[in-house]
C-alpha positions as CSV (number, residue, x, y, z in Angstrom):
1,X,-23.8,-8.9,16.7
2,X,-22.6,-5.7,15.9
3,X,-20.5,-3.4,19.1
4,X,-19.5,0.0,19.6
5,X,-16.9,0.7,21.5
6,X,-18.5,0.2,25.0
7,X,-18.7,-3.1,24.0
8,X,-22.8,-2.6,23.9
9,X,-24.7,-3.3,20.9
10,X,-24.6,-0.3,18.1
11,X,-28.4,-0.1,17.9
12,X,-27.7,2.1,14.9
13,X,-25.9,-0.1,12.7
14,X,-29.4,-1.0,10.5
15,X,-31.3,2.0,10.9
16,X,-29.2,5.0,8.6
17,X,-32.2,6.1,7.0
18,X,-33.5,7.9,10.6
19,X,-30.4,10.1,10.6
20,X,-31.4,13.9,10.7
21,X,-30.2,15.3,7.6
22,X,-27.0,18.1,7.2
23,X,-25.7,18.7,4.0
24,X,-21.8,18.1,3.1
25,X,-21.1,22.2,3.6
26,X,-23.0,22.3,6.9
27,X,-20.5,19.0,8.3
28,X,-17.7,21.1,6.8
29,X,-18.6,24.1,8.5
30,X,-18.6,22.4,11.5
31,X,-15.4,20.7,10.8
32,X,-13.7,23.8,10.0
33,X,-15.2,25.5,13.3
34,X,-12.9,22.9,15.5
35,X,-9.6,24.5,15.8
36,X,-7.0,21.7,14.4
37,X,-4.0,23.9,13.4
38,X,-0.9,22.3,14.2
39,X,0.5,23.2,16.7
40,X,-1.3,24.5,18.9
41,X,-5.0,22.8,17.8
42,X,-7.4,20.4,19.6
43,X,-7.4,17.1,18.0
44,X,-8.7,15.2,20.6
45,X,-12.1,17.8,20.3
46,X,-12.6,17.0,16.9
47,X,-12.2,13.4,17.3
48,X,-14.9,13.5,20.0
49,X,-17.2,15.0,17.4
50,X,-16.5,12.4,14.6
51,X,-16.6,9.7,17.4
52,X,-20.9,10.6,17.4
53,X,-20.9,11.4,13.7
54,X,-19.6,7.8,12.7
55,X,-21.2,5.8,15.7
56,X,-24.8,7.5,14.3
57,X,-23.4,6.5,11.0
58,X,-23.6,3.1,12.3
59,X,-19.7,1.7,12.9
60,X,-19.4,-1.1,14.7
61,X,-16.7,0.2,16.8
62,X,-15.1,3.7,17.0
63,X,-12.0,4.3,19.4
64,X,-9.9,7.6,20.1
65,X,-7.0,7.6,20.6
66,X,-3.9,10.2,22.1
67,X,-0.2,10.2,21.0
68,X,2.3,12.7,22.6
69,X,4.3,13.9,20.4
70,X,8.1,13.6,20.1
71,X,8.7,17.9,20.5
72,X,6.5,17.3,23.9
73,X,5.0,20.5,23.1
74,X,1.2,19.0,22.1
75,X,-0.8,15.6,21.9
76,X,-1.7,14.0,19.0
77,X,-5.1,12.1,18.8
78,X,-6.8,10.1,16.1
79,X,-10.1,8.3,15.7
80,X,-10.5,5.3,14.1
81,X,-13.8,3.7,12.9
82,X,-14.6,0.0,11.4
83,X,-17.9,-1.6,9.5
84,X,-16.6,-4.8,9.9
85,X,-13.2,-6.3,9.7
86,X,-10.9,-3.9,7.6
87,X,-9.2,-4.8,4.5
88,X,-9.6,-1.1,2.7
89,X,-8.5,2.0,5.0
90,X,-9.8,5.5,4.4
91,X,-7.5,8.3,5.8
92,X,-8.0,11.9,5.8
93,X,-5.7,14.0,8.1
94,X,-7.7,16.2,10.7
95,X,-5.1,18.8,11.5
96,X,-3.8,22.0,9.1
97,X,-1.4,24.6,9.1
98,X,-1.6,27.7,11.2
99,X,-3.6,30.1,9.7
100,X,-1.7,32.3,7.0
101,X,-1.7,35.7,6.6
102,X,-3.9,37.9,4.4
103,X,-7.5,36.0,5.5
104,X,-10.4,38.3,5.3
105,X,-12.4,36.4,7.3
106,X,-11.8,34.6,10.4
107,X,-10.3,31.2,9.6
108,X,-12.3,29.3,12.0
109,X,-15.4,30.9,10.9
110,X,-17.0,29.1,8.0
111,X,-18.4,30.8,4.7
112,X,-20.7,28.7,2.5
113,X,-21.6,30.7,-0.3
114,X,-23.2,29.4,-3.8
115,X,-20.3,27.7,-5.3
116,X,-17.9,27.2,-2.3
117,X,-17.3,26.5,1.2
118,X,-14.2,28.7,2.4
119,X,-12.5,28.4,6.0
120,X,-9.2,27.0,7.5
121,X,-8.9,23.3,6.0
122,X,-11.8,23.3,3.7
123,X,-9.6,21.7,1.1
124,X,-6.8,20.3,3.1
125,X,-8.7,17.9,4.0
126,X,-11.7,18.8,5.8
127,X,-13.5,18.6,2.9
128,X,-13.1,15.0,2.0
129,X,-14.3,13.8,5.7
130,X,-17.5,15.7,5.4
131,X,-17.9,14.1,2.1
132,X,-16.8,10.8,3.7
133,X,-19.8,11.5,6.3
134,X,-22.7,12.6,3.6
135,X,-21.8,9.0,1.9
136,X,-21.8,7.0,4.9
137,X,-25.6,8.4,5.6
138,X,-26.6,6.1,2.9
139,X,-24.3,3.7,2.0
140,X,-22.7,1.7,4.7
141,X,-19.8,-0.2,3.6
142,X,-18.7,-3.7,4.5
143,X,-15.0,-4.6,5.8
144,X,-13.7,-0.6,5.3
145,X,-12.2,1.5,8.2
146,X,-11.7,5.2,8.7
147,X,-9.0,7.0,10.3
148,X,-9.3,10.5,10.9
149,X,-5.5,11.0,12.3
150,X,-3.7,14.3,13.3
151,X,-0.4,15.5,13.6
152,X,-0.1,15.5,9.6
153,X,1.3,18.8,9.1
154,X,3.8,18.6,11.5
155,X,5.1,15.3,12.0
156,X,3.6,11.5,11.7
157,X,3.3,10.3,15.3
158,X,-0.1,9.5,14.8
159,X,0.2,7.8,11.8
160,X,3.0,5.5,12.7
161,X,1.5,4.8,16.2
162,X,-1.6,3.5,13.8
163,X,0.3,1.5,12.2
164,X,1.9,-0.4,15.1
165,X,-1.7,-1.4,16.3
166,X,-3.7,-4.1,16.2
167,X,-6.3,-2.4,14.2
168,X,-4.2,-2.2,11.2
169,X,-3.2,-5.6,11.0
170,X,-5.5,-7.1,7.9
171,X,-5.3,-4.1,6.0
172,X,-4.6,-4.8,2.4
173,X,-5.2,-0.9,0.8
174,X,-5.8,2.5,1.3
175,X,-7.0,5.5,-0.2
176,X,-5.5,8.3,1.5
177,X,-7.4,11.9,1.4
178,X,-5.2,15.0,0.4
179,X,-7.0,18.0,-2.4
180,X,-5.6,16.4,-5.6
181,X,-8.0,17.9,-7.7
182,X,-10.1,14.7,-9.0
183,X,-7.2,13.2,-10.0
184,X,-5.8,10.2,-8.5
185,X,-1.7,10.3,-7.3
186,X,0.3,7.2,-7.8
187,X,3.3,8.9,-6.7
188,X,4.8,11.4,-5.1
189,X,8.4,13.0,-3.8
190,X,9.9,12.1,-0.5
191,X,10.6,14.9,2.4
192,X,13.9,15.5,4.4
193,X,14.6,18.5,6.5
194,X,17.8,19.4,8.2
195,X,19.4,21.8,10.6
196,X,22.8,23.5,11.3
197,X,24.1,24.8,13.9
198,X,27.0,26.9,14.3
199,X,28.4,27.9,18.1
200,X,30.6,31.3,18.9
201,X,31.0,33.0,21.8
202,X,29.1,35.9,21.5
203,X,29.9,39.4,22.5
204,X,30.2,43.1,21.3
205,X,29.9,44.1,17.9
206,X,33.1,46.0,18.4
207,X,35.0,43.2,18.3
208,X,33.5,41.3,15.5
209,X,36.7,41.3,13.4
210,X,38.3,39.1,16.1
211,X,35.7,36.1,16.9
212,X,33.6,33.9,14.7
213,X,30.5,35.0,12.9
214,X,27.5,32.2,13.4
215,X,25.4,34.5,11.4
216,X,27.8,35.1,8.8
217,X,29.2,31.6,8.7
218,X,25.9,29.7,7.9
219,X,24.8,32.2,5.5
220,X,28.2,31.2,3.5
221,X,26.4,28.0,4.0
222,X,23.0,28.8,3.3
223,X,24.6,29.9,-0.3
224,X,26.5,26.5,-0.9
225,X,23.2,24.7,-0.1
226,X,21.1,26.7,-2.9
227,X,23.7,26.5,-5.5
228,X,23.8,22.5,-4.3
229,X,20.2,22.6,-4.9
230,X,20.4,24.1,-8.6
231,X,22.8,21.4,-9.6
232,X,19.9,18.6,-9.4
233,X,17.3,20.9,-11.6
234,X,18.0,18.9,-14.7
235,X,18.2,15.2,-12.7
236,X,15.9,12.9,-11.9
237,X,12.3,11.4,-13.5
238,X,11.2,13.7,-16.1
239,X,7.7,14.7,-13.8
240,X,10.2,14.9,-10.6
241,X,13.3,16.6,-12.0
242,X,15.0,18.5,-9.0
243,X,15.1,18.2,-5.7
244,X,13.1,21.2,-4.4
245,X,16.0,23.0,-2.0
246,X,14.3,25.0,0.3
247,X,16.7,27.1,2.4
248,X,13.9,27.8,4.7
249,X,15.5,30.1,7.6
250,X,18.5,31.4,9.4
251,X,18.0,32.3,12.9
252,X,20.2,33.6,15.8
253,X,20.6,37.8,15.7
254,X,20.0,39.6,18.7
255,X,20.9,43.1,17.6
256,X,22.8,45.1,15.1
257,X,25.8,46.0,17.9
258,X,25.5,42.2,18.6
259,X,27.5,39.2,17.7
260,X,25.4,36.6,18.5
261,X,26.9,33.2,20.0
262,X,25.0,31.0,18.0
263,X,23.0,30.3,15.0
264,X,21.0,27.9,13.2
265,X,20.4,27.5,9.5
266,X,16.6,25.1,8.0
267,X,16.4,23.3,4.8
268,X,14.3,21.1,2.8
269,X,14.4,18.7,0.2
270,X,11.8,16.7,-1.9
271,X,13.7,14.2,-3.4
272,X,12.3,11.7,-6.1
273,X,12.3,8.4,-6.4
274,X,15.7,6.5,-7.0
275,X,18.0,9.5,-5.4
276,X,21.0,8.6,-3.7
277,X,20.5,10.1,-0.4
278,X,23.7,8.4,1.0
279,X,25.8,10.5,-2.0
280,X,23.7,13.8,-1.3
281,X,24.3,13.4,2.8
282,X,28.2,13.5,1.6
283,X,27.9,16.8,-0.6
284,X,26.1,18.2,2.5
285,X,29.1,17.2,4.7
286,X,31.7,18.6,2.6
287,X,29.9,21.6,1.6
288,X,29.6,22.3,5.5
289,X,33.2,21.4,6.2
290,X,34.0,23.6,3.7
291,X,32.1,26.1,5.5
292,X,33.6,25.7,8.8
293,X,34.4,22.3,10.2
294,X,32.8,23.1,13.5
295,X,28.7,23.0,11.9
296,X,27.2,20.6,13.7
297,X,24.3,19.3,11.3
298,X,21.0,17.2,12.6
299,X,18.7,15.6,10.3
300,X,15.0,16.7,11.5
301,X,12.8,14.6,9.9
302,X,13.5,11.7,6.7
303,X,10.2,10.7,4.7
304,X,10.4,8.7,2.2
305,X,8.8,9.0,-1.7
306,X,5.7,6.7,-2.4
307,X,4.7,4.8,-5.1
308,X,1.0,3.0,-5.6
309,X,2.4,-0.9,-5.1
310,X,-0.5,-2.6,-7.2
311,X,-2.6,0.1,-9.2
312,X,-4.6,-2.2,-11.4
313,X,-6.5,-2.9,-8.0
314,X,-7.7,0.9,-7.8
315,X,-8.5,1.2,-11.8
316,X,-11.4,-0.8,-11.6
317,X,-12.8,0.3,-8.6
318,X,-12.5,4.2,-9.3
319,X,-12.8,3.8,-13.4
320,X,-14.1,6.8,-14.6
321,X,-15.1,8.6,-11.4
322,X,-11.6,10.5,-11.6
323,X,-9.5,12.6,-14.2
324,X,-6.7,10.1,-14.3
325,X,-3.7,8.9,-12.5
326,X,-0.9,11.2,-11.6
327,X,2.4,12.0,-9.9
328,X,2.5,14.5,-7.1
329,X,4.4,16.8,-6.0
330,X,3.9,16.8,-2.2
331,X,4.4,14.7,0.2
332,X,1.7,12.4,2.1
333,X,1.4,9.8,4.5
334,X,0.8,7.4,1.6
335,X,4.4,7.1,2.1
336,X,4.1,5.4,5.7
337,X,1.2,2.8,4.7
338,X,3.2,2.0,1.3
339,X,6.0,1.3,3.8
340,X,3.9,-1.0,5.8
341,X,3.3,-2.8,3.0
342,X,-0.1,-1.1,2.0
343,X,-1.1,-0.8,-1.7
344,X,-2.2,2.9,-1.3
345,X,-3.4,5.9,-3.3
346,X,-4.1,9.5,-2.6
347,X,-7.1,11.6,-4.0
348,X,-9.4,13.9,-2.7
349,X,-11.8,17.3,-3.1
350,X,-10.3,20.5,-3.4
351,X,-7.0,21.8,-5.2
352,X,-3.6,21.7,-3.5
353,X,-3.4,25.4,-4.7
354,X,-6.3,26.1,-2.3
355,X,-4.2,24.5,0.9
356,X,-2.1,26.5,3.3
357,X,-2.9,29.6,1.5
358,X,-5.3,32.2,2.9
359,X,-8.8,32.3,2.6
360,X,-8.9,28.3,1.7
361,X,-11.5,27.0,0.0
362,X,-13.2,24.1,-1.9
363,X,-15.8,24.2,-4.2
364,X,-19.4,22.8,-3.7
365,X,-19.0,20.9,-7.3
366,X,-16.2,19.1,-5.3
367,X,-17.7,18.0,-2.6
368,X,-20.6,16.5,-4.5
369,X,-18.2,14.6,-6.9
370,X,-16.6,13.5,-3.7
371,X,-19.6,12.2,-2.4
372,X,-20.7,10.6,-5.4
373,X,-16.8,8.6,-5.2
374,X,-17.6,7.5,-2.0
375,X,-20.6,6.2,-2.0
376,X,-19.3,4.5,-5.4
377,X,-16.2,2.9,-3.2
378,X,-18.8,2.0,-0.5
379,X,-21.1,0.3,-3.0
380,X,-18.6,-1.5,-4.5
381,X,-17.2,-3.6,-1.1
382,X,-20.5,-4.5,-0.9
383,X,-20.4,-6.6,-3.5
């Protein structure tokens, strides 16, 4: 007996064939219409709309649920779907960025035109989940689940309270939805970001000569960190070399007759696999004592690199259906299953080029091949 999540029977677990028709750029449209930027976007909205696309689809259970996230400033949400008992999870991230500048349309507004679909999220990753949806209408696959999770962009509160639930426990793989361009990625960099802080007193600009400089002093800093960075261009794997050091913003001016009393100084790093954090953390310490010994430094966020754990168990499912296997260079919540001890890989419609950039889009040819993958993948746990 199959149950949706009221604990009812799902009357339309046999009867997929009745479903009234919308092709993979109308879903997307309507995907792209629900506002998911993060912050500031409605998750739990978007779930609700999934949770009637996938019970139609004929799930045997869909729940939605809401994660507060650790700033305090939003909730996550995330919906997660089974047909049957799970051993292969499919994840697609429904949040994006905020909405960059230099859009000529509106970003919530869908476009479908001849060769593309363009709107906020239409390649990162949108796209893949109204693909996910145009396969499901006719293929329904057996032991698979489907979590549509948010707070991607910004953090991974939803993905790790996933993870700590009994829904994940006999998951065994995962293909994890980001715009790779039909390729598949096997691996990919880690993410750290950090944060200094620097405390004056503050005061008239007059006087400047006399008292410390927080400005001044983490821009020093700021300096020691890029040059830092430009050491580790030649180290590391030869597809990873470097460690991608972003020194992403200074902030704490008030005025130019000013001294401010404090400032704060953002960076980045992608580091590959095999880096030794621990030694890196120490150039960071003495670069900032050198500095001044008074920056106070707070790691933001730590995410590690990912690596598939078995890939011959993805060959022969996705064969010649994709481009190839490659490394990426961006981080993904691959990361956080592989860490759980889930074999994982990440592909997906669209071109990373296309993401976070304005006027996003994917291409219609995309979303076809990506339906056309799924429906293999579904196929294939069928047998």
């Amino acid at each position: 007996m199959y149950r949706s999540e009221t604990g009812q029977p799902n009357p339309n677990r046999k009867r997929l064939v009745i479903l009234a028709h919308m092709t993979t750029e109308a879903l997307l449209g309507r995907l792209i219409e629900h506002h998911t930027e993060n912050p500031g976007g409605d998750e739990l909205a978007i779930c609700e709309f999934l949770r009637h696309e996938l019970t139609t689809r004929g799930a045997d259970e869909v729940a939605i649920s809401t994660v507060p996230r650790p700033k305090g400033d939003d909730i996550g949400a995330y919906i997660f779907a089974r047909f049957g008992t799970p051993e292969l999870l499919v994840n697609v991230h429904i949040d994006t960025v905020p909405a960059n500048t230099g859009w000529t349309q509106d970003p919530w507004t869908p476009s479908i035109t001849t060769d593309k679909v363009t709107g906020l999220g239409a390649a990162d990753t949108k796209g893949a989940i109204a693909a996910i949806l145009t396969a499901l209408e006719t293929r329904s696959p057996h032991n698979v689940g489907f979590l549509f999770s948010g707070d991607e962009e910004r953090g991974t509160s939803c993905i790790r309270d996933f993870l700590s639930s009994q829904q994940a426990r006999d998951i065994e793989r995962a293909i994890v939805c980001e715009p790779t361009d039909r390729y598949a990625g096997v691996r990919h960099r880690g993410v750290s970001g950090y944060q200094a802080r620097f405390q004056g007193q503050g005061g008239h600009s007059s006087n400047a000569d006399h008292m410390p400089k927080p400005v001044a002093t983490l821009a020093r800093l700021a300096v020691k960190l890029d040059d830092l960075g430009q050491r580790y261009v030649s180290q590391g794997p030869d597809d990873m070399k470097g460690i991608c050091m972003n020194v992403a913003g200074l902030d704490g001016g008030v005025a130019f007759n000013v001294v401010p009393d404090a400032a704060t100084l953002t960076w980045s790093i992608r580091p590959p696999h095999g880096f030794d954090q621990h030694r890196f953390d120490q150039e960071i310490e003495l670069a900032m004592h050198n500095v001044n010994p008074d920056i106070t430094p707070t790691r933001l966020l730590h995410n590690p690199p990912f690596s598939t754990i078995r890939l011959p168990e993805f060959e022969q499912v996705l064969g010649s259906h994709i481009r190839g296997f490659i490394p990426l260079q961006f981080w993904t919540e691959a990361a956080m299953l592989s860490e759980a001890g889930i074999n994982a890989i990440v592909l997906g419609p669209g071109n990373i080029e296309q993401a976070h950039g304005a006027d996003e889009w994917v291409s219609r040819e995309d979303l076809k091949w990506a339906v056309a993958l799924f429906t293999h993948i579904f196929e294939s746990t069928q047998a």
